[in-house]
Gaussian input, Z-matrix of N, CA and C with variables (Angstrom, degrees):
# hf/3-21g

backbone

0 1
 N
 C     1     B1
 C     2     B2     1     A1
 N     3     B3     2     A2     1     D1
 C     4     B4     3     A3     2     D2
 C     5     B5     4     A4     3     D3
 N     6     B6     5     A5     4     D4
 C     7     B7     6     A6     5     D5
 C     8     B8     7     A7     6     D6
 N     9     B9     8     A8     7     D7
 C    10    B10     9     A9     8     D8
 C    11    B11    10    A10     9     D9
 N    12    B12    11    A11    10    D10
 C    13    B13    12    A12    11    D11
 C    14    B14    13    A13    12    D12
 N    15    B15    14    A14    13    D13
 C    16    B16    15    A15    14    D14
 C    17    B17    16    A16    15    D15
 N    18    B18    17    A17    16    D16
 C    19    B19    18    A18    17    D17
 C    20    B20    19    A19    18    D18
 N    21    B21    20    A20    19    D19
 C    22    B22    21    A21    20    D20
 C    23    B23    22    A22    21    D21
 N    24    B24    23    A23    22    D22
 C    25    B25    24    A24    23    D23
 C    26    B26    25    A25    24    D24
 N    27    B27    26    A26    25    D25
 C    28    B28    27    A27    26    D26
 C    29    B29    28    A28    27    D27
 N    30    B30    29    A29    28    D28
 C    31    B31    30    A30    29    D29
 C    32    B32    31    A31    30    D30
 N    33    B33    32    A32    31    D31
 C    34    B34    33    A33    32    D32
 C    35    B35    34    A34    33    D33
 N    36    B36    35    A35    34    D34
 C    37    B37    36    A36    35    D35
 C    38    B38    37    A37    36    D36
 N    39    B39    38    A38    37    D37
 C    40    B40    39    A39    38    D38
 C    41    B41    40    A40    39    D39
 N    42    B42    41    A41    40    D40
 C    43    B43    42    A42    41    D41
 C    44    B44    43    A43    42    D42
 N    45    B45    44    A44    43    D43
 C    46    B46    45    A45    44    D44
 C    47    B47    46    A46    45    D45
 N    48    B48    47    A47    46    D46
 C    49    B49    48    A48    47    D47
 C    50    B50    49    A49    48    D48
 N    51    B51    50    A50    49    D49
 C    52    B52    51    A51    50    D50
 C    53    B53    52    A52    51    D51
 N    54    B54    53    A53    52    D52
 C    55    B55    54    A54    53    D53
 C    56    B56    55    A55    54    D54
 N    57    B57    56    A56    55    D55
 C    58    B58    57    A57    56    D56
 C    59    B59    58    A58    57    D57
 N    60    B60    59    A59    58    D58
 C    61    B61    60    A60    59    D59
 C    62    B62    61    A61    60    D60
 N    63    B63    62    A62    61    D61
 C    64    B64    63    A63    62    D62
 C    65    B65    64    A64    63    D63
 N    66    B66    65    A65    64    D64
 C    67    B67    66    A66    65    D65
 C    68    B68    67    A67    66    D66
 N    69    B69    68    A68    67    D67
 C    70    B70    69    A69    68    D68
 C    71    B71    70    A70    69    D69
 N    72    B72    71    A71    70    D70
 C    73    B73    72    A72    71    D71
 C    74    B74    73    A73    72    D72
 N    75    B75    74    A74    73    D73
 C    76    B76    75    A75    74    D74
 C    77    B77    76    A76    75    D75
 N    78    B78    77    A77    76    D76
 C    79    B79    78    A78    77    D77
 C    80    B80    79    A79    78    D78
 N    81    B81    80    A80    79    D79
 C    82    B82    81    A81    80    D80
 C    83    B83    82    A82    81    D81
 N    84    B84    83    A83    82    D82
 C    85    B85    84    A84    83    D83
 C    86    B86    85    A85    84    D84
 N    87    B87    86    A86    85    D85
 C    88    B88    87    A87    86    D86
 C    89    B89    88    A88    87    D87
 N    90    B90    89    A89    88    D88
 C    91    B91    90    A90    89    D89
 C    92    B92    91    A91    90    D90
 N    93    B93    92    A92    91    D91
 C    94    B94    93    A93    92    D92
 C    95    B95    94    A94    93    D93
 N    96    B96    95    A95    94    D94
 C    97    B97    96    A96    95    D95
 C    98    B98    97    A97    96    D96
 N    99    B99    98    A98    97    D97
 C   100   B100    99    A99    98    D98
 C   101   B101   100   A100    99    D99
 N   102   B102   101   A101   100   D100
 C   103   B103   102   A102   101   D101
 C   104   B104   103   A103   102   D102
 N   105   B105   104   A104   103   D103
 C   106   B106   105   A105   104   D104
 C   107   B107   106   A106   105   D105
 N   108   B108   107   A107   106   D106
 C   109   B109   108   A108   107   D107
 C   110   B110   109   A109   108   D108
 N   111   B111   110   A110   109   D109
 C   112   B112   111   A111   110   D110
 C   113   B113   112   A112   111   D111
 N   114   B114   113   A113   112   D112
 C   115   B115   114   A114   113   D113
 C   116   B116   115   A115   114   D114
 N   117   B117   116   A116   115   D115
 C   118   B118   117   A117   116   D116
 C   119   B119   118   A118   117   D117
 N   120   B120   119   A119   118   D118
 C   121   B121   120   A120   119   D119
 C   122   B122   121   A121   120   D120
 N   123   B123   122   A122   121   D121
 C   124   B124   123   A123   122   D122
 C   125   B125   124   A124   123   D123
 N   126   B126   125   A125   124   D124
 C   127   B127   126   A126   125   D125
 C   128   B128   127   A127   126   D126
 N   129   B129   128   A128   127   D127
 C   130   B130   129   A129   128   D128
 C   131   B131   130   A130   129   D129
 N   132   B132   131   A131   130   D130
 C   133   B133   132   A132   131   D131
 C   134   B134   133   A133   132   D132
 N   135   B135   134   A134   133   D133
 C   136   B136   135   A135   134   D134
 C   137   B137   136   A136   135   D135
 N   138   B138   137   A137   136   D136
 C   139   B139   138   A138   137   D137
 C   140   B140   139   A139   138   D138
 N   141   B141   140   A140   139   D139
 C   142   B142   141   A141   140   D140
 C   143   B143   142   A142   141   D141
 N   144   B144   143   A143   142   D142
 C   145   B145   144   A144   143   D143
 C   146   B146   145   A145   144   D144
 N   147   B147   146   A146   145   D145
 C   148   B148   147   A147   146   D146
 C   149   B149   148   A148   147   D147
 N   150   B150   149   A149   148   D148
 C   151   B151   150   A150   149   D149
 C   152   B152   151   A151   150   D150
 N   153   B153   152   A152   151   D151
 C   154   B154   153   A153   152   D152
 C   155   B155   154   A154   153   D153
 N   156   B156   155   A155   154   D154
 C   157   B157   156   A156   155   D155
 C   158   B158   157   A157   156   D156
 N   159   B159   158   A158   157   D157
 C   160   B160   159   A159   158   D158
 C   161   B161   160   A160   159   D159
 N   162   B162   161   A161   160   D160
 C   163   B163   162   A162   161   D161
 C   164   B164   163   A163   162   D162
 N   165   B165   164   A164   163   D163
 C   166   B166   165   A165   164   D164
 C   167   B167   166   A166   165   D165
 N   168   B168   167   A167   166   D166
 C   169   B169   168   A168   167   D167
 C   170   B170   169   A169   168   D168
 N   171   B171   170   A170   169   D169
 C   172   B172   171   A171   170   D170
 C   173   B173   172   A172   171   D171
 N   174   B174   173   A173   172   D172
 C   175   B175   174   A174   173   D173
 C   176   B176   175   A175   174   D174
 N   177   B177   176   A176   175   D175
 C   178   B178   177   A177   176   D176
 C   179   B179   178   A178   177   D177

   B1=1.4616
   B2=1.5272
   B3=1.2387
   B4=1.5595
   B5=1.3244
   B6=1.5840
   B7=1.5206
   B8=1.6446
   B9=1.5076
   B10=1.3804
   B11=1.3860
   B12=1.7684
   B13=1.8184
   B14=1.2260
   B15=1.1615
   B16=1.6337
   B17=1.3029
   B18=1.5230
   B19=1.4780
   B20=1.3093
   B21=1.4450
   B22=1.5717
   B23=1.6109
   B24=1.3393
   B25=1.6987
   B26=1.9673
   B27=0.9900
   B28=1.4971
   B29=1.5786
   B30=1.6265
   B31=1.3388
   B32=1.2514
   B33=1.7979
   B34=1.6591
   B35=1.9228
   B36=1.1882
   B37=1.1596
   B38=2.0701
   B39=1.1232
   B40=1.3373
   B41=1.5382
   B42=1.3981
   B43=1.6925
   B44=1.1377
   B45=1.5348
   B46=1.9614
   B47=1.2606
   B48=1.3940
   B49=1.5272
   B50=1.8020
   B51=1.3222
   B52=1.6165
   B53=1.8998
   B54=1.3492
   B55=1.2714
   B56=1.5168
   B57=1.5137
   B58=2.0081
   B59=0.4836
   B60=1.4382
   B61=1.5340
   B62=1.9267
   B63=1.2944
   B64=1.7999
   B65=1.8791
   B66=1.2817
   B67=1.3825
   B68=1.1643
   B69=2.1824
   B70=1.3119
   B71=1.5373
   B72=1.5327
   B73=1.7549
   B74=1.7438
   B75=1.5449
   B76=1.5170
   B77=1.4393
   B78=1.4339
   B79=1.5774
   B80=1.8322
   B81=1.5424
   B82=1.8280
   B83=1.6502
   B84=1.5273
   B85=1.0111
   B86=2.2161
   B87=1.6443
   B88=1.6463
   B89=1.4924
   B90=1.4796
   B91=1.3238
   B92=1.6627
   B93=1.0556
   B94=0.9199
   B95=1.9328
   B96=1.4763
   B97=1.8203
   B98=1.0595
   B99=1.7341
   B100=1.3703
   B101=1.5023
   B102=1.4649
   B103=1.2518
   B104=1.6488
   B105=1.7797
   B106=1.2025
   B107=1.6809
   B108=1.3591
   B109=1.5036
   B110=1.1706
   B111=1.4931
   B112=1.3384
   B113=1.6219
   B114=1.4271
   B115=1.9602
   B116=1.7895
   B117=1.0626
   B118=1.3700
   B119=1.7505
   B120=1.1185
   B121=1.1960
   B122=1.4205
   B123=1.6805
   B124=1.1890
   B125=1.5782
   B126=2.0070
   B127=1.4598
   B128=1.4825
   B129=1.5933
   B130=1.8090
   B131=0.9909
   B132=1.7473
   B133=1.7618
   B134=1.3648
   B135=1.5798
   B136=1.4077
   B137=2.0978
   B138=1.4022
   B139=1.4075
   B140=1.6409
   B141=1.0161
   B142=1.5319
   B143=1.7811
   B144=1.3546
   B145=1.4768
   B146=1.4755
   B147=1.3413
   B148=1.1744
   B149=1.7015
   B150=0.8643
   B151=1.7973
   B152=1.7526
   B153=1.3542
   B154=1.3660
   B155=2.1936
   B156=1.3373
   B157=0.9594
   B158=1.6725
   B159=1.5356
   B160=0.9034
   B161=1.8162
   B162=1.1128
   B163=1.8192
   B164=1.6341
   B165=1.1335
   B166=1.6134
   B167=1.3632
   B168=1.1078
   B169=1.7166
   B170=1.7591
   B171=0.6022
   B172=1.7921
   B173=1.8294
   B174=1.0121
   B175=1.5903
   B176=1.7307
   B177=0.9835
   B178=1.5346
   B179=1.7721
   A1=109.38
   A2=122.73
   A3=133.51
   A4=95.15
   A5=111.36
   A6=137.32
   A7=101.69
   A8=101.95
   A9=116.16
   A10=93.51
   A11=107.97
   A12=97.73
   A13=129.42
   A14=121.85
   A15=144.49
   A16=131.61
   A17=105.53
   A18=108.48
   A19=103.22
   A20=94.05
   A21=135.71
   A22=93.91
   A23=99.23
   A24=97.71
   A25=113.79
   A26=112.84
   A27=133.73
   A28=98.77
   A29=122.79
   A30=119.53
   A31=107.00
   A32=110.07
   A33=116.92
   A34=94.49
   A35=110.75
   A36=116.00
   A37=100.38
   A38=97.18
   A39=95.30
   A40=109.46
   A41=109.78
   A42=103.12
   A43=119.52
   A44=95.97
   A45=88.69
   A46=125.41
   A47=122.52
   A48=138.79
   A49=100.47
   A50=95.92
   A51=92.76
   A52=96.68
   A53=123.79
   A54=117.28
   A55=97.41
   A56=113.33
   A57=106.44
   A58=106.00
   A59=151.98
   A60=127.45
   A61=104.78
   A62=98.82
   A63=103.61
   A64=96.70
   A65=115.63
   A66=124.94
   A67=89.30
   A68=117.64
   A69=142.36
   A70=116.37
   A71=81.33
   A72=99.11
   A73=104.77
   A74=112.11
   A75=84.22
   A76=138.20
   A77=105.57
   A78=107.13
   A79=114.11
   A80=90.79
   A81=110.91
   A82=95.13
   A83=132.92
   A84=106.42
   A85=110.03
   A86=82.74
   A87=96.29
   A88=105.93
   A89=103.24
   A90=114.55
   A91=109.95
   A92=158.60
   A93=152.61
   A94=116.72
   A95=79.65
   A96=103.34
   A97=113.03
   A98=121.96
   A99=131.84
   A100=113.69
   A101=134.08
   A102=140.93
   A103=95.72
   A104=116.24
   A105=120.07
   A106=87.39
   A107=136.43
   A108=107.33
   A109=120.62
   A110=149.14
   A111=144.90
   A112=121.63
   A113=84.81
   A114=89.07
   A115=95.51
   A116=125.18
   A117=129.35
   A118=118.25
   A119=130.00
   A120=102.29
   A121=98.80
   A122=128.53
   A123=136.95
   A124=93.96
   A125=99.83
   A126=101.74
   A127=135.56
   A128=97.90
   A129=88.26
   A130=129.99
   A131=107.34
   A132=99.99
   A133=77.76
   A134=150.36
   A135=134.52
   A136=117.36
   A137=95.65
   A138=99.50
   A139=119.40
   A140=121.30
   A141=102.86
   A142=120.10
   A143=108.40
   A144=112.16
   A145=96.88
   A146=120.36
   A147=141.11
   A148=108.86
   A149=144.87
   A150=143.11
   A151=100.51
   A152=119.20
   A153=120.47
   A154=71.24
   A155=125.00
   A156=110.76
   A157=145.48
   A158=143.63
   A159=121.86
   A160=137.80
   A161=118.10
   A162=115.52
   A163=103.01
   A164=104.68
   A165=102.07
   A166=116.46
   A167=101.81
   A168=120.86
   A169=90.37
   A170=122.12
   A171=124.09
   A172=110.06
   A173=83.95
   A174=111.73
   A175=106.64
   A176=114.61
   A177=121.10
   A178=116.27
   D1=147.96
   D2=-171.68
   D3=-108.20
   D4=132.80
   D5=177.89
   D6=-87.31
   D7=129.86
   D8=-157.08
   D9=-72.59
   D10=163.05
   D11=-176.11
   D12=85.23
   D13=-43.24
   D14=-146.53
   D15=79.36
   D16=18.55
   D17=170.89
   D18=-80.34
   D19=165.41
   D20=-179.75
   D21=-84.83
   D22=123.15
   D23=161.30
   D24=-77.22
   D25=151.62
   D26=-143.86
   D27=-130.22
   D28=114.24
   D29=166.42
   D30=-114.37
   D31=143.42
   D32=-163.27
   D33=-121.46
   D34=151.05
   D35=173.30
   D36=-75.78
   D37=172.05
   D38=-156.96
   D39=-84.72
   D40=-33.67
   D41=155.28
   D42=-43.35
   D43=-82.21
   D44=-165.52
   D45=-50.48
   D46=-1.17
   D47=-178.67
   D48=-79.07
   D49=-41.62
   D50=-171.75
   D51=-92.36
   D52=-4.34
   D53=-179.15
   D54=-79.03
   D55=-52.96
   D56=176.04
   D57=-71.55
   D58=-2.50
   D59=171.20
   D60=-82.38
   D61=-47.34
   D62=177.60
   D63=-47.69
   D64=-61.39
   D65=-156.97
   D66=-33.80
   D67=-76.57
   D68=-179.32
   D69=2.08
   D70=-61.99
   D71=-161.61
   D72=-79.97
   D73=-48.56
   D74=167.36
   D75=-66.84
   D76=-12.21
   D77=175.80
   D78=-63.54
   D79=-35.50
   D80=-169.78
   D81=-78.68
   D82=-20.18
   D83=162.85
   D84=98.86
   D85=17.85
   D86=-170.36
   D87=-123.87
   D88=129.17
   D89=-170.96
   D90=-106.41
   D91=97.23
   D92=-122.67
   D93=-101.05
   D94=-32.69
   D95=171.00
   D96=-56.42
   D97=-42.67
   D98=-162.92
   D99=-104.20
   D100=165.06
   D101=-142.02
   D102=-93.71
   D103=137.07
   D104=37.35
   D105=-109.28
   D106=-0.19
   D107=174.12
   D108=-78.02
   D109=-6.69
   D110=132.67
   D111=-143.27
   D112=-172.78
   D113=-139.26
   D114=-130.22
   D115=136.30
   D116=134.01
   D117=-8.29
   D118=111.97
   D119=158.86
   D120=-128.95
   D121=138.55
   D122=-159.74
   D123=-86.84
   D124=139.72
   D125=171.66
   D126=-39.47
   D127=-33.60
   D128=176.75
   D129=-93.72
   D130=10.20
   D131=177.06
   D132=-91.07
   D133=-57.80
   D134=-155.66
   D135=-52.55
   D136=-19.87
   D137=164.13
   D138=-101.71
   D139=-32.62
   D140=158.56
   D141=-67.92
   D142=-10.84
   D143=165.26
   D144=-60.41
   D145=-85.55
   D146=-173.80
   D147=-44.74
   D148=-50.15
   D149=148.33
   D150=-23.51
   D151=-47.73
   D152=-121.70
   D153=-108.56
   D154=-27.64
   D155=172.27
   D156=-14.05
   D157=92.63
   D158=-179.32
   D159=-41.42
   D160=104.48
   D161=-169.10
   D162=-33.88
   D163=-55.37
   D164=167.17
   D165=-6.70
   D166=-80.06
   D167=-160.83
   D168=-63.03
   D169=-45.87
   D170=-155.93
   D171=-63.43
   D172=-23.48
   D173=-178.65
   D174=-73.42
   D175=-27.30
   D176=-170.91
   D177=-67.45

């Protein structure tokens, strides 16, 4: 496959891959814990989820 641009495609060991990506995001100012990328969800909707489960699936 040809690297768009004329770059060289680039392989990272899997730390430092997840170290720029952490860096990335605090420089950009994105918290990932906090809303809009996630949310609270209150215990009893996660158990009426789970009530509301198809038997199907449970079976697996």
């Amino acid at each position: 496959t040809t690297a768009p641009r004329g770059r060289e495609l680039v392989s990272y060991p899997k730390l430092k891959l997840k170290i720029m990506i952490r860096d990335k995001l605090v420089r950009d100012g994105i918290h990932l814990s906090k809303p809009p990328y996630s949310r609270k969800v209150p215990m009893a909707g996660i158990l009426e989820f789970l009530m509301n489960w198809p038997k199907s699936s449970q079976n697996r």
